[in-house]
BAZA-770113 format. One record per residue (C-alpha): x, y, z. Coordinates in steps of 0.25 Angstrom, whole numbers, plus 2048, in hexadecimal, padded with zeros to 3 digits. Layout:
REM BAZA-770113
   x   y   z
   X   Y   Z
...
REM end
This chain:
REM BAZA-770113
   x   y   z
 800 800 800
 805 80C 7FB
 807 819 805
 7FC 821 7FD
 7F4 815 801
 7F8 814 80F
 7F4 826 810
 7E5 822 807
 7DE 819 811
 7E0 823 81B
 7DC 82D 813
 7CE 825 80E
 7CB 824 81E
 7CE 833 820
 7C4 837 814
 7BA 82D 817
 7BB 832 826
 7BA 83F 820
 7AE 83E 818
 7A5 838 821
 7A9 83F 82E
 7AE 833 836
 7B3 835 844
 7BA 82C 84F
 7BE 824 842
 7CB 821 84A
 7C7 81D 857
 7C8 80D 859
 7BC 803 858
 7BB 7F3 855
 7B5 7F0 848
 7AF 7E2 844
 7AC 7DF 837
 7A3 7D5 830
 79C 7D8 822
 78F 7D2 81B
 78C 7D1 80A
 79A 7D0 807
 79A 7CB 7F9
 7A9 7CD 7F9
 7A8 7D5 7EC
 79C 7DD 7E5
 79C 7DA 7D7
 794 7DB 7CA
 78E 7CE 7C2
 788 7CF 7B6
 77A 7CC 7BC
 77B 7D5 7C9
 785 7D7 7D5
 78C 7CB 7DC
 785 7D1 7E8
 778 7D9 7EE
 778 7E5 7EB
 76E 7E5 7F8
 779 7DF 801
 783 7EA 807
 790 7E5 80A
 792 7E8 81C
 79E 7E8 823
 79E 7EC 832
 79A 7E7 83E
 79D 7EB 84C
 7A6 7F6 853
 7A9 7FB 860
 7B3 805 865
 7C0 801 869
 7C8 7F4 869
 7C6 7E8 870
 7B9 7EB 876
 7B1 7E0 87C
 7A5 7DD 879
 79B 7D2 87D
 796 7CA 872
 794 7C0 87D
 788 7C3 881
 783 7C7 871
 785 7B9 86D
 77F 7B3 879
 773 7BA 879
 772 7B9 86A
 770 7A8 86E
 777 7A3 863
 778 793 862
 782 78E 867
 787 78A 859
 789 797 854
 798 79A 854
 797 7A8 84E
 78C 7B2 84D
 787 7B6 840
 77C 7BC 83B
 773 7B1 838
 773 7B0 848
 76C 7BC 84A
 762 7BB 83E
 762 7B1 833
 759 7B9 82B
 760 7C0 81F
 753 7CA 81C
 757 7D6 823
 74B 7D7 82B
 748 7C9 82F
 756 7C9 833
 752 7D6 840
 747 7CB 845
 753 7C6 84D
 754 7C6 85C
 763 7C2 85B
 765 7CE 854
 75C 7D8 85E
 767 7D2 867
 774 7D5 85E
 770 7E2 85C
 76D 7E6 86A
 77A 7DF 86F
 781 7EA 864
 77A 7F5 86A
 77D 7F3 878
 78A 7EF 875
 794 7FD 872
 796 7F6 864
 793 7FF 856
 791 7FA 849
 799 7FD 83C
 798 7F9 830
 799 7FD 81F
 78D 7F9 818
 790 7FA 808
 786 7F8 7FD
 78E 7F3 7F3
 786 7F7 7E6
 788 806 7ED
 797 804 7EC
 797 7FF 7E0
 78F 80A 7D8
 796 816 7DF
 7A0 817 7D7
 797 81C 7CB
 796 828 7D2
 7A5 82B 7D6
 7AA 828 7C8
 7A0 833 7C2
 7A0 83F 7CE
 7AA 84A 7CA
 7B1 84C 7D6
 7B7 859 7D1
 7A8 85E 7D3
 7A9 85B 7E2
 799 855 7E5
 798 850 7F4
 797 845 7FA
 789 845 7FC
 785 847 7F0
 78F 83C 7EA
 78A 832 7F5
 77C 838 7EF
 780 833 7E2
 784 825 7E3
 777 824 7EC
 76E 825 7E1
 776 820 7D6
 777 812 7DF
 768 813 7E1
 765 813 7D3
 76F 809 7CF
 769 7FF 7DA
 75B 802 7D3
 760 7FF 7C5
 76A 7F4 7CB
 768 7E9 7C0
 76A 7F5 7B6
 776 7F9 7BC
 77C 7ED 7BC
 77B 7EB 7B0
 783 7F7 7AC
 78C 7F4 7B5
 790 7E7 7B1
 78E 7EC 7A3
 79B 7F5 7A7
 7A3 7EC 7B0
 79F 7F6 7BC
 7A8 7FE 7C3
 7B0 7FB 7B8
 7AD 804 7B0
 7B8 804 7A4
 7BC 811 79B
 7B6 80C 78F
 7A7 809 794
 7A8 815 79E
 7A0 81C 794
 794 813 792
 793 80E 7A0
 791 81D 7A6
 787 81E 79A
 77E 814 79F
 77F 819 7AD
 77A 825 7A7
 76E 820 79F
 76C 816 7AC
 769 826 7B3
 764 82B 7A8
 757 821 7A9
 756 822 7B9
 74C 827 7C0
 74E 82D 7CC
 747 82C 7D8
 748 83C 7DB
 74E 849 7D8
 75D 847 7E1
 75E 83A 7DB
 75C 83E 7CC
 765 84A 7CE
 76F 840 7D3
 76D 837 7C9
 770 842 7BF
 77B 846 7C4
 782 839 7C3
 77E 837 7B5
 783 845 7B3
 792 840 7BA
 792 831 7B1
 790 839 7A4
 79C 840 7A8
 7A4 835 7AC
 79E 82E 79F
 7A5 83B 798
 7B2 83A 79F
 7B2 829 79C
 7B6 829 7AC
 7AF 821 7B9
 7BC 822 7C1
 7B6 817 7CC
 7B0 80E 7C3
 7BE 80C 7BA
 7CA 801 7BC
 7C1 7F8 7C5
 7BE 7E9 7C6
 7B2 7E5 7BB
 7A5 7E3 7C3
 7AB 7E4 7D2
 7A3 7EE 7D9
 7AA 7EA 7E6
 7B5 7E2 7E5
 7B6 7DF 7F5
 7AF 7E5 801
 7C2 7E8 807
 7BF 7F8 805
 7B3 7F9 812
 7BC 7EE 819
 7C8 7F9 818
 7C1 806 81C
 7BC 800 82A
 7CA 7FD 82B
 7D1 809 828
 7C6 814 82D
 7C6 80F 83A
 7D7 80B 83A
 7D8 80D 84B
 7CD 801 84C
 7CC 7F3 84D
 7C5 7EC 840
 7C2 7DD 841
 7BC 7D5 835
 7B5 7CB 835
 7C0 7C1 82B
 7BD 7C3 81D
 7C9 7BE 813
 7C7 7C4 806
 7C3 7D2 80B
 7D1 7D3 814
 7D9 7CD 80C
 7D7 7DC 802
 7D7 7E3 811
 7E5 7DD 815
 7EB 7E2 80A
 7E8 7EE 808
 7F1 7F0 816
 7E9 7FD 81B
 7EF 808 81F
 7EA 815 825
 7F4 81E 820
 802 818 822
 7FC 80D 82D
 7F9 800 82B
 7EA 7FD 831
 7EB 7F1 839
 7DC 7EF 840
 7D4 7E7 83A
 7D3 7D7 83C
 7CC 7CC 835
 7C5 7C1 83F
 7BC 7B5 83F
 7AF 7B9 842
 7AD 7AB 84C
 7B8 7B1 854
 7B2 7BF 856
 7A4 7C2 85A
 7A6 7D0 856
 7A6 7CE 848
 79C 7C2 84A
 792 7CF 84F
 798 7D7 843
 793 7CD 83A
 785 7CD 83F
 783 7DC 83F
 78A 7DD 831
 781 7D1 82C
 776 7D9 831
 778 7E5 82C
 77A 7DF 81E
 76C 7DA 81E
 766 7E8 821
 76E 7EF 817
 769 7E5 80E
 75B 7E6 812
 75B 7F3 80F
 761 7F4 802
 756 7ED 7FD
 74C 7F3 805
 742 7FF 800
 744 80A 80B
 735 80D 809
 733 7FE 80D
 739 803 81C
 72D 806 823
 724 7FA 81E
 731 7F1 823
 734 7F6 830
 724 7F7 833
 725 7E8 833
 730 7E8 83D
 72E 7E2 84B
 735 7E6 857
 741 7DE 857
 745 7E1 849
 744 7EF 84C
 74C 7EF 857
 757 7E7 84E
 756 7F3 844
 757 7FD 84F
 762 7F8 857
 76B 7F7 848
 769 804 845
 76C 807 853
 77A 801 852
 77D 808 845
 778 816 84A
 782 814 857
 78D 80D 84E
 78C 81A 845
 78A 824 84D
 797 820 855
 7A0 820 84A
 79B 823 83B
 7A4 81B 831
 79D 80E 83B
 793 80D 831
 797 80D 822
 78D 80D 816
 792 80D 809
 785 80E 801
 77A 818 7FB
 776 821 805
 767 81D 802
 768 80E 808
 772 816 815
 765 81D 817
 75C 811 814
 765 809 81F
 762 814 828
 755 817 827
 750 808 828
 757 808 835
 751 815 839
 742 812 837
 744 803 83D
 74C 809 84A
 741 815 84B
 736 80C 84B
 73C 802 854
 73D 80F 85D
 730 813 85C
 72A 805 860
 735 804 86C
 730 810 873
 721 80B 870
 724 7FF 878
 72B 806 882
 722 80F 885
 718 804 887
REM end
């Protein structure tokens, strides 16, 4: 690794610090890591994605502040009644259902939760919708950064550009394969940003902000179809949209370098980590570790919150937000209270340090995470103080 690599990471965590306004990003916490929907790679095929595009890729799981911390999962697993043949706690053991709201009918997991609430644990994790990151790159290949537009109004973009794409998926597709997407080569630039701009061209917009958007990137692709240039989308890998999930492994890392990272093992995504040798500046970081997860209840714990939060993310991506009310109204009491004490965690967890909670998708489903959540916790409220005041 060369010495202008060595100074770059530490520069990424110093921007990326910068730009969201992170604090106490130095202080010292224990990370534990498991992740769920890792298809390894996110691809193209010739009839689709070699994963759902509905199934967000989750690494986290739990953290607390310092090192070395006891903590006692004792008393979790014993009141969690597990057979005595279970030898390390998963996911099925709290719910085996894999339909997001089946899976809250679960008294286990009323305990699990309440054990992470009483308990001075947090939650972390970084939740990417992979057909997100894929697409993103559309709209930095063809922003002129000389014109200096803000990150709002970028993230605006890419918003609604992803939420068309994902309602003319099979369309896109096509093209994309049609192209070899993101590798976009010099001599098909031309016709490819062509028929992203007749692909605008015939969309109909749900409302004036989003058809001004919409315009404004066909405007920028005819320009980059002028200039025969799509920077990002140039010198890449045919049809490899993600070529390994390394990249959010590395940025735990290295923006919390003064911590204490431990995965739970997985081969093939360390093997890339290892040797990249992280440095944060001129110092090599040296605190993460790989275990098993039979020989740590910590990342056995990691794996069930992760597990859990994957199903959600998934339940919401391919839920209607105007469907919320009818689904929660449904609701009884203990899944409720499972929704409720969720969001709790992730409120707490955010609110004690905000690069805890990661999202790398469209701010749309950020705020259709959120306000599910919301509505179930408020109506879980409203009937709590009814019955208290019984």
């Amino acid at each position: 690794m060369s010495a202008n690599n060595l100074f770059e990471t530490g520069e990424i965590r110093k921007s990326i610090i910068d730009l969201h306004n992170l604090k106490d990003m130095s202080d010292i916490y224990t990370f534990y890591y498991d992740e769920t929907n890792n298809a390894r790679r996110f691809r193209l095929k010739e009839d689709g994605f070699n994963a759902s595009i509905y199934e967000n890729f989750v690494l986290g799981g739990i953290v607390y502040k310092g090192k070395n911390k006891y903590i006692d999962t004792d008393k979790l697993f014993k009141d969690l009644k597990l057979q005595s043949t279970v030898k390390e706690l998963k996911g099925k053991h709290i719910s085996n259902k894999s339909n997001y709201i089946e899976c809250i009918k679960s008294d286990k997991l009323n305990i699990f939760l309440k054990w992470l609430d009483n308990n001075d644990i947090y939650l972390h994790y970084s939740n990417m919708n992979n057909l997100y990151f894929a697409i993103v790159d559309i709209v930095d290949s063809v922003i002129d950064e000389r014109i200096g537009y803000n990150m709002e109004f970028i993230y605006y973009l890419k918003n609604v550009l992803y939420k068309y794409i994902k309602e003319d998926i099979d369309f896109i597709q096509e093209v994309f394969y049609k192209f070899k997407y993101p590798n976009i080569r010099k001599e098909v630039c031309h016709e490819f940003c062509s028929y992203l701009i007749d692909w605008i061209d015939g969309v109909s917009a749900h409302n004036h902000d989003e058809g001004f958007a919409l315009e404004f990137l066909r405007q920028c692709i005819k320009k980059a179809r002028k200039e025969n240039d799509l920077l990002f989308l140039e010198d890449n890998t045919d049809y490899i949209l993600m070529n390994d999930f390394s990249s959010i492994y590395i940025q735990s890392i290295f923006m919390f370098p003064n911590s204490y990272h431990i995965f739970d093992e997985e081969t093939e995504v360390f093997k890339i980590v290892d040797n990249k040798k992280l440095y944060m500046f001129e110092e090599l970081l040296n605190n993460y570790v790989c275990v098993k997860s039979t020989d740590n209840k910590l990342i056995q714990i990691s794996d069930v919150i992760i597990g859990h939060l994957g199903k959600y993310f998934t339940f919401i991506n391919k839920t209607n937000s105007k469907n919320y009310e009818s689904i929660i109204d449904k609701l009884g009491s203990l899944e409720l209270e499972n929704i409720y004490l969720l969001n709790k965690l992730i409120d707490k967890s955010d609110k004690t340090n905000k690069a805890f909670i990661q999202n790398t998708c469209c701010i749309s489903d950020i705020n259709k995470y959120n306000t599910f959540f919301e509505m179930a916790s408020l109506k879980y409220e409203v009937i709590k103080t009814k019955s208290e005041n019984n």
